[in-house]
C-alpha positions in Angstrom: 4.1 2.5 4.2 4.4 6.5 3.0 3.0 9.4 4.1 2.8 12.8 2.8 4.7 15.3 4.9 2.3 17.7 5.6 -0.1 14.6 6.7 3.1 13.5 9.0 3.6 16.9 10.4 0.0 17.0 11.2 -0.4 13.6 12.7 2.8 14.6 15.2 0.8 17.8 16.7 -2.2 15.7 17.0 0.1 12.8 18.3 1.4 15.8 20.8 -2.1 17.3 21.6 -3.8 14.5 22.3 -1.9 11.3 22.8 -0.6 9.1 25.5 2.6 9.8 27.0 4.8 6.7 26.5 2.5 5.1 23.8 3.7 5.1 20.3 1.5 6.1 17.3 2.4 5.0 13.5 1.9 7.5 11.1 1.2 5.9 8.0 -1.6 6.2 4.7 -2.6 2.7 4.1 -4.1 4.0 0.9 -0.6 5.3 -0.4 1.3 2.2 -0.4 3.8 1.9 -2.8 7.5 -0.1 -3.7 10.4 2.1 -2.8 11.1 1.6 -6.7 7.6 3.0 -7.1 8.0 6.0 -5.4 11.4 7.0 -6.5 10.7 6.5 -10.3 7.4 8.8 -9.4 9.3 11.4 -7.9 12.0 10.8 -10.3 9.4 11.6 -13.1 7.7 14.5 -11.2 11.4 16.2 -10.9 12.7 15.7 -14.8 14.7 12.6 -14.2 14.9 9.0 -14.4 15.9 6.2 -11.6 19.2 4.0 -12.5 19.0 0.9 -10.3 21.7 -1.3 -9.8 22.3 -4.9 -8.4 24.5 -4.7 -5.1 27.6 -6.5 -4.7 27.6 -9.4 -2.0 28.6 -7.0 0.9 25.5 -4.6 0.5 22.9 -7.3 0.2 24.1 -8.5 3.5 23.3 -4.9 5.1 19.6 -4.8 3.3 16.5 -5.6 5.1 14.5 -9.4 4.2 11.5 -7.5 4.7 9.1 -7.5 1.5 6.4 -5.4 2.7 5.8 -3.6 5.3 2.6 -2.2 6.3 2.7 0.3 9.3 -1.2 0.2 11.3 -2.0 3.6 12.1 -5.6 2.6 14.1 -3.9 4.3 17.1 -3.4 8.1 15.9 -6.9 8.0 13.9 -8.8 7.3 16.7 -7.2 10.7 18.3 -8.7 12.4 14.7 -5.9 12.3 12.5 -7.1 11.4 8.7 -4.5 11.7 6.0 -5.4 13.9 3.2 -6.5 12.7 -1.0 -4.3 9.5 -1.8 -3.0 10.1 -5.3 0.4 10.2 -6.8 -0.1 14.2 -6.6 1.6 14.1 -3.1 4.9 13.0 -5.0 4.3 15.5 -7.6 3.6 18.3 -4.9 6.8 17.6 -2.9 9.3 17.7 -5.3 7.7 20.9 -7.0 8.3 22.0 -3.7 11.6 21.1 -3.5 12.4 22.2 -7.0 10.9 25.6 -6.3 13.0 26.2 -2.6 16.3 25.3 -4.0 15.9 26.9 -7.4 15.3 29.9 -5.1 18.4 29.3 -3.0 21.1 27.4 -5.6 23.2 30.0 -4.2 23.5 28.1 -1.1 25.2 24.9 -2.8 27.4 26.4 -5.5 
């Protein structure tokens, strides 16, 4: 399950305005639901680059979840009102533009 940040950071206020204390809310867009392979050769592609993948050794596939697919319900925040926003690929894109455009701005602070 993803989620565009600005959808997550607006699901948490909501979550803190208006949900139960000691209940737990997913926040999660079933209509963006992707491979992590998906979305990192999306954002790969929306930031210039390509993905490498490589097989792990023995020892890592031991630390790696069995889990194939994992869908997160988020019923419980949108009944408090929380909708996530358009469910396109353009969420990728707009991160990492954002992320190109703050540390393009700052490369300063890494070198």
């Amino acid at each position: 399950s993803h989620c565009y940040v600005v959808d997550a950071a607006i699901a948490i206020l909501i979550v803190l305005s208006f949900g139960q204390t000691g209940q737990a809310y997913n926040i999660s867009d079933k209509c963006y639901q992707m491979t992590i392979r998906e979305f990192a050769e999306t954002a790969a592609k929306a930031g210039g680059c390509h993905v490498v993948f490589q097989v792990p050794n023995t020892l890592e596939q031991k630390g790696y979840s069995n889990v194939k697919r994992a869908v997160l319900q988020a019923d419980k925040i949108q009944e408090l009102g929380w909708i996530p926003s358009s469910t396109d690929e353009s969420k990728i894109v707009r991160a990492v533009n954002i992320l190109k455009t703050h540390y393009s701005e700052n490369v300063e602070l890494w070198s």
